[in-house]
VEXTITOR-703708 format. One record per residue (C-alpha): residue number from 1; z, y, x. Coordinates in steps of 0.5 Angstrom, whole numbers, plus 2048, in hexadecimal, padded with zeros to 3 digits. Example, Ala and Ser with C-alpha at 12.3 -4.5 7.8 and 13.67 -1.06 7.14 Angstrom:
REM residues 2
{zamar 1; w 810; v 7F7; u 819}
{zamar 2; w 80E; v 7FE; u 81B}
END
This chain:
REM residues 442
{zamar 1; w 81E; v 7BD; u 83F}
{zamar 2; w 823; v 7C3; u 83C}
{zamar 3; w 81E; v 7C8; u 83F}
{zamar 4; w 819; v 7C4; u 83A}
{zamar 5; w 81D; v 7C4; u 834}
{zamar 6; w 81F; v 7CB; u 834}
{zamar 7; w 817; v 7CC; u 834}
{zamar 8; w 817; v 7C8; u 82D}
{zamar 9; w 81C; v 7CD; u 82B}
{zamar 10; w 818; v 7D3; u 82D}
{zamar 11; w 812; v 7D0; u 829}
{zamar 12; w 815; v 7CF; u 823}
{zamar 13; w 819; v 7D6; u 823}
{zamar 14; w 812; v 7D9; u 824}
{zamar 15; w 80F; v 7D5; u 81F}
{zamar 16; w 813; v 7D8; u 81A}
{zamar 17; w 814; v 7DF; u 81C}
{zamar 18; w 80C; v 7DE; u 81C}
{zamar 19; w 80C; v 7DA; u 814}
{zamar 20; w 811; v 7DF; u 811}
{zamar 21; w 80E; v 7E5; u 814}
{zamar 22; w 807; v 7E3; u 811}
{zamar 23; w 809; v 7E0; u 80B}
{zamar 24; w 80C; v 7E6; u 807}
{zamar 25; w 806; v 7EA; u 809}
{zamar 26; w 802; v 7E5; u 807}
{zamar 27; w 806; v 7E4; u 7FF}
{zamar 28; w 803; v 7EB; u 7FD}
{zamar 29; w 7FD; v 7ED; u 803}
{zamar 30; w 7F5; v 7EC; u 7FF}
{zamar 31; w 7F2; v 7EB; u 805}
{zamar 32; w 7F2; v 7E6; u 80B}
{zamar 33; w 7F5; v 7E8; u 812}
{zamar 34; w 7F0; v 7E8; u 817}
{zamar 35; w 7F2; v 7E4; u 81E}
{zamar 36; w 7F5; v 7EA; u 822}
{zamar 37; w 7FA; v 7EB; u 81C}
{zamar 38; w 7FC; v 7E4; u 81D}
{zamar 39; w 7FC; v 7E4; u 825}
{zamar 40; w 800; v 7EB; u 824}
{zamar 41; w 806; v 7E8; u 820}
{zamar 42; w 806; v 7E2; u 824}
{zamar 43; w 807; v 7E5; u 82B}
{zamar 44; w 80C; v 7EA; u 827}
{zamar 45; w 80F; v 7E3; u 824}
{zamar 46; w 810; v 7E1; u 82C}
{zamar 47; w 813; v 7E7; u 82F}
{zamar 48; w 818; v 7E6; u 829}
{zamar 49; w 81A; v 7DF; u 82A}
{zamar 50; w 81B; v 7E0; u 832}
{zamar 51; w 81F; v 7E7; u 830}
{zamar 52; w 823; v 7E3; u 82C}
{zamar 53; w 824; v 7DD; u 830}
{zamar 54; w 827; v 7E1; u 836}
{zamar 55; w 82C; v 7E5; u 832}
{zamar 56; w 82E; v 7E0; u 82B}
{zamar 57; w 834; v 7DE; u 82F}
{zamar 58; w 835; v 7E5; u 833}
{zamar 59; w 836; v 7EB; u 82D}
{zamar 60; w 837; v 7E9; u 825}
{zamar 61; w 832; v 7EB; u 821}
{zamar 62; w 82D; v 7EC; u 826}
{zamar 63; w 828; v 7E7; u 824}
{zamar 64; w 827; v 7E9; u 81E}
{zamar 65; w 827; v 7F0; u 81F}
{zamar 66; w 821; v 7EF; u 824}
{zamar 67; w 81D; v 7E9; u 81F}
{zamar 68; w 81E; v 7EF; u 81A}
{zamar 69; w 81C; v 7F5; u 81E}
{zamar 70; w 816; v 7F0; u 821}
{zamar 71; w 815; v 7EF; u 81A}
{zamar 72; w 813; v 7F5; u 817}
{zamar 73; w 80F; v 7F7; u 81E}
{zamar 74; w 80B; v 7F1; u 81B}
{zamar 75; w 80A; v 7F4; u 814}
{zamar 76; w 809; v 7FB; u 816}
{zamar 77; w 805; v 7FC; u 81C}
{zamar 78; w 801; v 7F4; u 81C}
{zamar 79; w 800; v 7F3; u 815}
{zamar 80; w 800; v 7FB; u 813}
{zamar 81; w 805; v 7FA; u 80D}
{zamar 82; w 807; v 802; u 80B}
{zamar 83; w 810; v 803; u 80D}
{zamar 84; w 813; v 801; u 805}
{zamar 85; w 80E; v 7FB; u 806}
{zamar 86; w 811; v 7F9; u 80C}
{zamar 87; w 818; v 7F9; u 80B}
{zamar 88; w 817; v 7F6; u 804}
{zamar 89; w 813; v 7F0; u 808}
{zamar 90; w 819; v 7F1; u 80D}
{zamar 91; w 81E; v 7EF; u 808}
{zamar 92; w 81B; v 7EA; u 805}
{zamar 93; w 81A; v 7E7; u 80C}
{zamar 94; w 822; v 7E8; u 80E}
{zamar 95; w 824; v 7E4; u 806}
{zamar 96; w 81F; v 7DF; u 808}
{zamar 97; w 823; v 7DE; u 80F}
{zamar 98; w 82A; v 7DF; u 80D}
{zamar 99; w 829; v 7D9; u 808}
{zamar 100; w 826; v 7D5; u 80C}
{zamar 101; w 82C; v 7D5; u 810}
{zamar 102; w 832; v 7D5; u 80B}
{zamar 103; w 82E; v 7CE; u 80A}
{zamar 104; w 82D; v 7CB; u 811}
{zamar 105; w 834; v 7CD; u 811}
{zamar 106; w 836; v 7C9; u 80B}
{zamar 107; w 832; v 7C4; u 80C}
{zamar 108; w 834; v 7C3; u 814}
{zamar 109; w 83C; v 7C2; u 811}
{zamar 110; w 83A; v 7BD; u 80B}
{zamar 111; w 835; v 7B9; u 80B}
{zamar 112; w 832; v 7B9; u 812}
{zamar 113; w 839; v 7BA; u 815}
{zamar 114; w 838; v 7B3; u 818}
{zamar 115; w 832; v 7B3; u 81B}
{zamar 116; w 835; v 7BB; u 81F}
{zamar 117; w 83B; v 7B6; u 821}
{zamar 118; w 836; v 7B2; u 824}
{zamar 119; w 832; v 7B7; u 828}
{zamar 120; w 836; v 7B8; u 82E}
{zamar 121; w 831; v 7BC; u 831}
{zamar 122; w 831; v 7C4; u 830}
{zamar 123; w 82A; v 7C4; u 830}
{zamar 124; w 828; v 7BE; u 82B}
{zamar 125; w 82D; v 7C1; u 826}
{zamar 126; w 829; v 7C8; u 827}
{zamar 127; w 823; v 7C5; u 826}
{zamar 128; w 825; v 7C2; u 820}
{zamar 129; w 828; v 7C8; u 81D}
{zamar 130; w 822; v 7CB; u 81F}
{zamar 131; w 81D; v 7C6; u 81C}
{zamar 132; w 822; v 7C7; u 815}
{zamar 133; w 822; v 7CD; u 814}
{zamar 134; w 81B; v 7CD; u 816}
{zamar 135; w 81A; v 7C9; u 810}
{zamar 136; w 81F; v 7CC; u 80B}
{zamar 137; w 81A; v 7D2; u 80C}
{zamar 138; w 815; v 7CF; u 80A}
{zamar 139; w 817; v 7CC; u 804}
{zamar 140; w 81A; v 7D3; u 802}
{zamar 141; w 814; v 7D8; u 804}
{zamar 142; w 811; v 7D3; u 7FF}
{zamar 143; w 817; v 7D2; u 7F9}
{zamar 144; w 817; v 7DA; u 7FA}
{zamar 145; w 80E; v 7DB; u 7F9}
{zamar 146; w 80F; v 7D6; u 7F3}
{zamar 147; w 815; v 7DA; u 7F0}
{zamar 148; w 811; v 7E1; u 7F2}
{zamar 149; w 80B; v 7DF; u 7EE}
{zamar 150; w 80D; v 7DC; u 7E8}
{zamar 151; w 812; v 7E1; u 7E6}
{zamar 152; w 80F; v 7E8; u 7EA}
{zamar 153; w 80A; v 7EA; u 7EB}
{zamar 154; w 80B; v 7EC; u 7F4}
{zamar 155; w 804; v 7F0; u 7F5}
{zamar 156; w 807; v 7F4; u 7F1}
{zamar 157; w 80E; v 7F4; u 7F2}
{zamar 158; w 80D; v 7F6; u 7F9}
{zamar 159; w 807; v 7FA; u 7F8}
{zamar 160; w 80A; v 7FF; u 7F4}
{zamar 161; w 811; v 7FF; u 7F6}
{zamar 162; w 815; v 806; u 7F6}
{zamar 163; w 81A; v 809; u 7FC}
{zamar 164; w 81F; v 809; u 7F7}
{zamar 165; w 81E; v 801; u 7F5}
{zamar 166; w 81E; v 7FF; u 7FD}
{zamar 167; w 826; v 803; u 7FE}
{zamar 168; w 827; v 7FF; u 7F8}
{zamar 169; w 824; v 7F8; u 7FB}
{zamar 170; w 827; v 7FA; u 802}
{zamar 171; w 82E; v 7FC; u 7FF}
{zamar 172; w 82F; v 7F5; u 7FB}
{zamar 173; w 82D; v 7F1; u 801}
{zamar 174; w 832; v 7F4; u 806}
{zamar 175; w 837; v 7F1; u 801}
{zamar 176; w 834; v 7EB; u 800}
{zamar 177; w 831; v 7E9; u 807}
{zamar 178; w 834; v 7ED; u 80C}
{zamar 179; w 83B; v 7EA; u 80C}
{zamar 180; w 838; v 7E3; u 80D}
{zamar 181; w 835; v 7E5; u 813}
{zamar 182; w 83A; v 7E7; u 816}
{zamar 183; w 83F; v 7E2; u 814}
{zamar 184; w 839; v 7DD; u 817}
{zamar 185; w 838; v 7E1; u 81D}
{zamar 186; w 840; v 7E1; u 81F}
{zamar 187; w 840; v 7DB; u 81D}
{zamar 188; w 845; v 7DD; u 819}
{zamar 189; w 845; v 7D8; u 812}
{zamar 190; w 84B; v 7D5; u 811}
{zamar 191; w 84A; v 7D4; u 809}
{zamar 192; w 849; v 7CE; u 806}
{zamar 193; w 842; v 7CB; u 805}
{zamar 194; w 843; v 7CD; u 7FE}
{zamar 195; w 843; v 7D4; u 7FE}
{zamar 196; w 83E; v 7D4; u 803}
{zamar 197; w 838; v 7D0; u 7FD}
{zamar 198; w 83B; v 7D4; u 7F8}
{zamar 199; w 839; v 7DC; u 7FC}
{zamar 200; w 833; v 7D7; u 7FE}
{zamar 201; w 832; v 7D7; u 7F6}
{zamar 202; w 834; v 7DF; u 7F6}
{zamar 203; w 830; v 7E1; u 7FB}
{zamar 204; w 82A; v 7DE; u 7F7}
{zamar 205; w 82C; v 7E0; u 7F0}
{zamar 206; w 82C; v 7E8; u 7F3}
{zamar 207; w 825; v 7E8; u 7F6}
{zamar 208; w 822; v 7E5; u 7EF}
{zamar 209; w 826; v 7EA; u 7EB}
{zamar 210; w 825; v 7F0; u 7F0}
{zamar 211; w 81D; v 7EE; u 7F0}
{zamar 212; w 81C; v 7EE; u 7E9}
{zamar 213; w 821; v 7F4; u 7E9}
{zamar 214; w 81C; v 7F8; u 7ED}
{zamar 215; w 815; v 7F4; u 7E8}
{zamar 216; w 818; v 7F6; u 7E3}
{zamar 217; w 818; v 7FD; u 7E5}
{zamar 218; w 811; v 7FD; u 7E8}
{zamar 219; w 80F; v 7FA; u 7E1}
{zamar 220; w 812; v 801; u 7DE}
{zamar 221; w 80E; v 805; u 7E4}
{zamar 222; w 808; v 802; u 7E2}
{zamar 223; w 809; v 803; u 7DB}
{zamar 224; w 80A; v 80B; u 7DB}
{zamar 225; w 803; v 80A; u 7E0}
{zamar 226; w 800; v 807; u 7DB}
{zamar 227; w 802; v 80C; u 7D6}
{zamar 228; w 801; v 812; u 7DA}
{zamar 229; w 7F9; v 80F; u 7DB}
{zamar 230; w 7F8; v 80F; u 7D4}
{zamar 231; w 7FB; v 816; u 7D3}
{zamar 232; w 7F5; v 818; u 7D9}
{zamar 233; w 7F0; v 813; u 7D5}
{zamar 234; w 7F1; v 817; u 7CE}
{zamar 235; w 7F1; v 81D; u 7D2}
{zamar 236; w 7EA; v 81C; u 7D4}
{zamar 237; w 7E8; v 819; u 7CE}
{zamar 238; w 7E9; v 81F; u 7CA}
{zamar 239; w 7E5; v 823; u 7CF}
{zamar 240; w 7DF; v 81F; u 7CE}
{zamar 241; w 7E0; v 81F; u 7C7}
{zamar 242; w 7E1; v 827; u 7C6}
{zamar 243; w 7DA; v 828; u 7CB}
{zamar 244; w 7D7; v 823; u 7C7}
{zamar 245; w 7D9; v 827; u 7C0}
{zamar 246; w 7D7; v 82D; u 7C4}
{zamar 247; w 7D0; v 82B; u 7C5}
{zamar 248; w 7CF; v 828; u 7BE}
{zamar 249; w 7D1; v 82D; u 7BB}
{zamar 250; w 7CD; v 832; u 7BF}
{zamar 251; w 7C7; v 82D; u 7C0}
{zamar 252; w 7C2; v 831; u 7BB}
{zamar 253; w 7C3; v 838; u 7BE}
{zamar 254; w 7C2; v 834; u 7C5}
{zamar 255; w 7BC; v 832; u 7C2}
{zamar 256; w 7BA; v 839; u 7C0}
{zamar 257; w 7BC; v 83C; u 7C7}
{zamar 258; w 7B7; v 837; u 7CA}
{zamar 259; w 7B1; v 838; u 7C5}
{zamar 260; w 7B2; v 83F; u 7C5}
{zamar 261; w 7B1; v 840; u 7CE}
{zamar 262; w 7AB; v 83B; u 7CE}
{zamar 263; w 7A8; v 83F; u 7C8}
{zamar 264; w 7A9; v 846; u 7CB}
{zamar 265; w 7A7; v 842; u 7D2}
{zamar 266; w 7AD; v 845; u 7D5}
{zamar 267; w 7AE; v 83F; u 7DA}
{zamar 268; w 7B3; v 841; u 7DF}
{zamar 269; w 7B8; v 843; u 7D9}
{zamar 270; w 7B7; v 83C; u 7D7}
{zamar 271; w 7B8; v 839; u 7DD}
{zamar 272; w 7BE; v 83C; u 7DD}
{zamar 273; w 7C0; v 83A; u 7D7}
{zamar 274; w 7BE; v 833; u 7D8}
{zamar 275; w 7C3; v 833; u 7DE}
{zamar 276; w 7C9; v 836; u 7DB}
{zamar 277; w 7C8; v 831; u 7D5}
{zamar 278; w 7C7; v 82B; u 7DC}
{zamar 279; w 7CE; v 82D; u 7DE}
{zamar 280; w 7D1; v 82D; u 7D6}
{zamar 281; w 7CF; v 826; u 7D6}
{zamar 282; w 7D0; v 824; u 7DD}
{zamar 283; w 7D8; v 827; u 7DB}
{zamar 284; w 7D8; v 821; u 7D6}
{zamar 285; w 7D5; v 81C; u 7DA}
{zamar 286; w 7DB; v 81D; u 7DF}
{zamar 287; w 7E0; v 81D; u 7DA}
{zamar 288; w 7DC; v 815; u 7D9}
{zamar 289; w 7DC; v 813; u 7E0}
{zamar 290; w 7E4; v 814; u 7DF}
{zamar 291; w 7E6; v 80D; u 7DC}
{zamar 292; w 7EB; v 808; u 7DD}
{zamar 293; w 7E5; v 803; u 7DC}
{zamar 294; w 7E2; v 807; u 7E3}
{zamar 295; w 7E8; v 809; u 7E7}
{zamar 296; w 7EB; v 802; u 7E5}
{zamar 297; w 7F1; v 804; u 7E9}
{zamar 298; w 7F7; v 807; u 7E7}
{zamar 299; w 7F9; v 80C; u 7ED}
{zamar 300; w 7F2; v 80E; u 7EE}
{zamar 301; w 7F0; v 80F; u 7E6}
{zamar 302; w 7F6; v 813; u 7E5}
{zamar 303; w 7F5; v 818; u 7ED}
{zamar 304; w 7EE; v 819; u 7EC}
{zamar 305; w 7EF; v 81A; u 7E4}
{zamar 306; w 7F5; v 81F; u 7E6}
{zamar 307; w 7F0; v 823; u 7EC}
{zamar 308; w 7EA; v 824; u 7E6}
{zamar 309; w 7ED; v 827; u 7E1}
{zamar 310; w 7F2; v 82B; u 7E6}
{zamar 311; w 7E9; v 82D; u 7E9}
{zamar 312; w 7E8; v 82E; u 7E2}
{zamar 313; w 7ED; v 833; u 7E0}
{zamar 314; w 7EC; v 837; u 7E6}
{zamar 315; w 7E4; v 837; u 7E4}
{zamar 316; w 7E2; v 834; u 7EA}
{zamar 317; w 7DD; v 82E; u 7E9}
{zamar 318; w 7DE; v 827; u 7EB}
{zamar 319; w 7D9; v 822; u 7EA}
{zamar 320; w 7DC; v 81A; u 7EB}
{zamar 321; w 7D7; v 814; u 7EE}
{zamar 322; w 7DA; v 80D; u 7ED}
{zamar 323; w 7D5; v 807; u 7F0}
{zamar 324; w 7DA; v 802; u 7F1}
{zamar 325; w 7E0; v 7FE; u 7EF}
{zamar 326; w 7E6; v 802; u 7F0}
{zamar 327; w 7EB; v 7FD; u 7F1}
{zamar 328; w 7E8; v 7F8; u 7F6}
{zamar 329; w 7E7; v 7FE; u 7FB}
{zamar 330; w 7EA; v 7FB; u 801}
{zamar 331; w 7F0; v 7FF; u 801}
{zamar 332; w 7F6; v 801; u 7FF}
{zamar 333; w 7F6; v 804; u 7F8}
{zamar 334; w 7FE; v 808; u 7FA}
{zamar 335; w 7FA; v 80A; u 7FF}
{zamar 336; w 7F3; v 80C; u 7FE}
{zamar 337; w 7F7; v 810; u 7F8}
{zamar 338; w 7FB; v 814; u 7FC}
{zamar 339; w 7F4; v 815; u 800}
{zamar 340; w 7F0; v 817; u 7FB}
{zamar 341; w 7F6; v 81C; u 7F8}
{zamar 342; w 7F6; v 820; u 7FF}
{zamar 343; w 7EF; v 820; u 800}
{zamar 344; w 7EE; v 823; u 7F8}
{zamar 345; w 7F3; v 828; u 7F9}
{zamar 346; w 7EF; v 82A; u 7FF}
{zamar 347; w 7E9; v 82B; u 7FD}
{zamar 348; w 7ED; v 82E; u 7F7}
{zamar 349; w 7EF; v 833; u 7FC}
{zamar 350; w 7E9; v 835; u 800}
{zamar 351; w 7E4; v 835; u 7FA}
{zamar 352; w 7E8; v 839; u 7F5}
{zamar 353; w 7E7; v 841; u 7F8}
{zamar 354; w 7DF; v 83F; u 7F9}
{zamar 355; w 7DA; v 842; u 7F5}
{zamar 356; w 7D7; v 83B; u 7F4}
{zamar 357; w 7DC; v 837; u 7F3}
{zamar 358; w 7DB; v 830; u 7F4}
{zamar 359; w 7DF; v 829; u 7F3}
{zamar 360; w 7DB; v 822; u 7F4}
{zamar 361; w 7DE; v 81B; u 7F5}
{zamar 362; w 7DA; v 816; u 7F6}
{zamar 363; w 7DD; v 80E; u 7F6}
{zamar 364; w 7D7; v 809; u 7F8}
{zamar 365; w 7D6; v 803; u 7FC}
{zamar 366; w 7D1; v 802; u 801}
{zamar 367; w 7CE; v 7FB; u 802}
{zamar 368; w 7CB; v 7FD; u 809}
{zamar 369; w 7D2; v 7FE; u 80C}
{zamar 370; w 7D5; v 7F9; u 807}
{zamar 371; w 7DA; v 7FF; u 806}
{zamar 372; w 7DC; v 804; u 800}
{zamar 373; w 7DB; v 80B; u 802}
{zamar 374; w 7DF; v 810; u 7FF}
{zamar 375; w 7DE; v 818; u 7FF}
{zamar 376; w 7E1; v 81E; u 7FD}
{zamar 377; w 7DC; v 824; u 7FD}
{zamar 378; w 7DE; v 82B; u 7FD}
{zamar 379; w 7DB; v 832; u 7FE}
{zamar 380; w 7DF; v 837; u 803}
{zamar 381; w 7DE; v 83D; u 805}
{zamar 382; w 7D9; v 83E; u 80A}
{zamar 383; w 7DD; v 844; u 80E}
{zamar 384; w 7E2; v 83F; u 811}
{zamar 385; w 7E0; v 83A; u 817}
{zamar 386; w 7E2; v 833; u 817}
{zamar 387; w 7E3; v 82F; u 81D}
{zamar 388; w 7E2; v 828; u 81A}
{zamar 389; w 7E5; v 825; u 820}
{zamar 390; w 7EC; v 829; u 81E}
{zamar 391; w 7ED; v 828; u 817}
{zamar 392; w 7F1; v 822; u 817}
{zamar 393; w 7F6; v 824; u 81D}
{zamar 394; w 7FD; v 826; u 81A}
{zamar 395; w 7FE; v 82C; u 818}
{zamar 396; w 7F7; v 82F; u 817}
{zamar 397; w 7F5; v 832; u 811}
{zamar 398; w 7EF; v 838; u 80F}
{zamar 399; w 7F4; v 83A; u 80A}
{zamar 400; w 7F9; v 841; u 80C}
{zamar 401; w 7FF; v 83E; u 80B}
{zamar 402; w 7FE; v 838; u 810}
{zamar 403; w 801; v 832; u 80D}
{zamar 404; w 7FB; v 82D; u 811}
{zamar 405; w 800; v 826; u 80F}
{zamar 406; w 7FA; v 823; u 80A}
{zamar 407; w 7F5; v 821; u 80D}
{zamar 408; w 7F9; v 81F; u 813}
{zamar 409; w 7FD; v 81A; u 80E}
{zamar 410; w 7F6; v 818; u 80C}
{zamar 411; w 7F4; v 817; u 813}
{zamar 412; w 7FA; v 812; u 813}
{zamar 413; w 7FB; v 80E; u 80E}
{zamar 414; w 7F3; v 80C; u 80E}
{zamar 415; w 7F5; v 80B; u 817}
{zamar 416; w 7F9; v 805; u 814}
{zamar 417; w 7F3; v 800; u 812}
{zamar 418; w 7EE; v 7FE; u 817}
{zamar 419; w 7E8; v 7FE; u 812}
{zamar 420; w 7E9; v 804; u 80F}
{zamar 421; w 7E7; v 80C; u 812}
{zamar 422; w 7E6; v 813; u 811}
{zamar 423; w 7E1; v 819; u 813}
{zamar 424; w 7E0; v 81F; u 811}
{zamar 425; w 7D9; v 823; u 811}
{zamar 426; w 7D5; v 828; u 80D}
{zamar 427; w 7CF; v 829; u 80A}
{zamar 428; w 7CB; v 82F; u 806}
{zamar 429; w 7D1; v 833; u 807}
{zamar 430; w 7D6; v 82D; u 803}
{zamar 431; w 7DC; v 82A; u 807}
{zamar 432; w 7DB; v 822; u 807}
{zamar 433; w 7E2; v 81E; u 808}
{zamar 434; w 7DE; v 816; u 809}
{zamar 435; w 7E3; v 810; u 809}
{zamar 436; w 7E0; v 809; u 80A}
{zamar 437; w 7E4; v 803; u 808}
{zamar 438; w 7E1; v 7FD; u 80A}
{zamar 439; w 7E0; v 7F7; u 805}
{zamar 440; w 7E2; v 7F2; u 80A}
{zamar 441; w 7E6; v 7F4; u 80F}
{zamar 442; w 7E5; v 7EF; u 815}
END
């Protein structure tokens, strides 16, 4: 019968390592977990509740060290979140716990005292414990859900959380929390029942105003985003309204240009012309293609914006393709961001010292694989050899001085999602970086 309950004991433990694991993720994750995510937590979640089974009794603070340690290999490695996410998850998994306890504490010496005094069986009284707490952090993932929703905005939050914010956060909760935990751990807490409500209230006020403390902070950082954009916007649009004076204002000498070619049947000189004409224009029809409107994502607008006017102030043409909606791609913006950054950059380098040289971008998506399909073209030197197979190795690099970190950091960050790849390849003389992002990741 012992050997049954302890079994009762251990599911529900696993049921809420596995609940409080998922439930925070899912607050600010868009897409839905596939079934091996939930099999992955669970058998972590079941490695955990047994770990701490063993050993809850033997070493202070060691069951919430291995829950939390459990914790963010969950986040990590099975639900793919990057180090500042998990340990923001982290924490926010840690307040949920430490409240839960101070409750089942307070309760368990008040209100239901009686019911614990009649319990006689260590295991009935575990089980009940247990079973409060579970409860306890249902109510409270909920409460907290309801509080995050209506007075921030958590995507956001924990998207753009900063190093500094995190320290910050971290800082706060070892006031906070951590000397609860121990005196629980120790079964130390010899204060009054009182004092206990009254940290229970501290501990929430804290979180509330760290919280918006750090919305308040974010708020300000996508303000300044925000006006940086419409710097580079401004930019753009007085490069499109100087190319247009300069075409209004020369269009009768074009005009003249033209007629005097096709009257002296001169047609390789008008052919010429022609093409240098399409170029002038093809300048201004790129400058149009960089809009907030097109790249409705402000990480994007502001990298790509920056990389075409840094080509175009090094005279390098870069022309820009943009056939579908940036901010639905099925990835990460920080990331793509920084990806599209290196990758820019690269291309930068390798086609600067050409004699053509060449820059395209083209963003588009591909109904027949159900994907968005990114590259990043360039012209190179022909002299120099490129093994394909070795570009995303650390510490390869074409260049001289051979740095080499980029494209392996490339190869990293896109190695964390499943339905995303990247392969390079070459095509008349132009080097090719090929991302797919798949639409719906199964």
């Amino acid at each position: 019968m012992k050997t049954f309950l302890n079994i009762i004991v251990l599911f529900i433990q696993i049921g809420i390592n596995t609940y409080t694991t998922l439930f925070f993720c899912k607050l600010f994750k868009k897409d839905k977990y596939i079934l091996r995510d939930y099999i992955l937590v669970t058998i972590l979640a079941i490695i955990c509740s047994i770990s701490c089974l063993y050993i809850k009794n033997k070493i202070p603070l060691c069951d919430i060290l291995i829950t939390e340690l459990i914790a963010f290999v969950s986040y990590k490695f099975v639900l793919k979140q990057n180090n500042v996410k998990s340990i923001f998850l982290l924490l926010l998994n840690l307040i949920c716990i430490t409240l839960s306890r101070l409750i089942v504490y307070v309760l368990s010496n008040i209100p239901l005292k009686f019911i614990l005094n009649t319990l006689t069986n260590s295991t009935y009284s575990n089980i009940f414990n247990i079973s409060l707490k579970a409860i306890n952090i249902i109510i409270i993932t909920n409460v907290f859900k309801v509080i995050l929703k209506r007075h921030t905005n958590l995507n956001k939050l924990i998207e753009n959380i900063t190093i500094k914010q995190l320290i910050i956060f971290v800082i706060s909760l070892v006031i906070c929390v951590c000397p609860q935990l121990i005196c629980f751990t120790l079964n130390k807490y010899t204060i009054p029942i009182e004092l206990i409500c009254i940290n229970f209230l501290q501990i929430i006020t804290s979180c509330i105003f760290i919280i918006a403390f750090m919305s308040k902070t974010i708020e300000k950082n996508n303000a300044e985003t925000e006006l940086v954009t419409a710097k580079l916007h401004n930019e753009t649009m007085s490069g499109m309204v100087d190319g247009l004076r300069t075409l209004k204002h020369d269009f009768n000498n074009i005009i003249q240009s033209l007629s005097g070619y096709s009257k002296a049947k001169e047609y390789e000189k008008l052919d010429g012309y022609i093409d240098k004409l399409l170029k002038e224009f093809k300048v201004i029809n790129t400058l149009g293609v960089i809009d907030p409107k097109i790249f409705n994502e402000s990480a994007i607008y502001g990298i790509v914006g920056a990389k075409y006017f840094l080509a175009s102030n090094s005279n390098i043409p870069m022309d820009i393709e943009v056939f579908t909606v940036v901010n639905e791609i099925n990835f990460p913006m920080p990331e793509l961001s920084r990806i599209l950054g290196i990758l820019l950059d690269n291309a930068y380098e390798a086609t600067r010292k050409c004699q053509k040289p060449y820059i395209r971008l083209e963003m588009k998506y591909d109904s027949r694989k159900s994907a968005d399909v990114i590259k990043v073209i360039n012209t190179y030197n022909t002299d120099i050899n490129i093994n394909l197979e070795d570009i995303y190795k650390k510490g390869f690099s074409s260049k001289k001085v051979k740095s080499g970190i980029g494209l392996w950091e490339v190869k990293k960050i896109i190695a964390k999602f499943d339905h995303a790849q990247i392969y390079p390849s070459i095509s008349k003389n132009q080097f090719v970086q090929n991302i797919v992002i798949e639409k719906n990741a199964s």
